[in-house]
N, C-alpha and C positions, 0 to 999 in steps of 0.2 A: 274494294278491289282486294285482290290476295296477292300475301307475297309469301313465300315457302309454304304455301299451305294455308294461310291463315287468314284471315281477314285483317284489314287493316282502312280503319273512319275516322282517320282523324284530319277536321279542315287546316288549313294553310295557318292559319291563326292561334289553333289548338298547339299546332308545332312550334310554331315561332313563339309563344309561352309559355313552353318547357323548356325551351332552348336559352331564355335570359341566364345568362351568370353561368352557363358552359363557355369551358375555355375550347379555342379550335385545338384539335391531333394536326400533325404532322399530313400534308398531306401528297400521296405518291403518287396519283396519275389524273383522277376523277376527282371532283369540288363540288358542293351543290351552296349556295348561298341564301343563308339564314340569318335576320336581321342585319344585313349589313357586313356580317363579318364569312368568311369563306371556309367551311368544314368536310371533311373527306363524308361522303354521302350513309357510310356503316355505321358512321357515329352518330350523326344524328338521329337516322332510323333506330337503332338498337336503343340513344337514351329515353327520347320519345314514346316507344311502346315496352322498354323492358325487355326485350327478348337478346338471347345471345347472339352475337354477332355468326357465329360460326350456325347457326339454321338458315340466314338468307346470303343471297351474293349481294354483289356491289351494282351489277347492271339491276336488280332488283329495286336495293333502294335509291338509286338513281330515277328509277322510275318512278317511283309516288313520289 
């Protein structure tokens, strides 16, 4: 799938083990749940592929 442009392949699994030993952000409207623990959806997308936050929205990575 793409999100701002880009591709993005990585399965359920691939995320959820990058995501070990991230602490959750603060989070203000939107939660998407990774391993157990509840984190604002930007942050996981941007730690997972690296990219800066400010290239995709949040309904974006709400999506994948």
């Amino acid at each position: 799938m793409k999100v701002g442009g880009r591709d993005f392949d990585l399965t359920m699994q691939e995320v959820e083990a990058r995501m070990i030993g991230e602490d959750p952000e603060r989070i203000q409207k939107h939660m998407v749940e990774v391993n157990g623990q509840m984190f604002p959806p930007k942050q996981v997308l941007g730690h997972v592929t690296g990219w800066d936050r400010t290239t995709f929205t949040t309904m974006e990575a709400q999506r994948v």
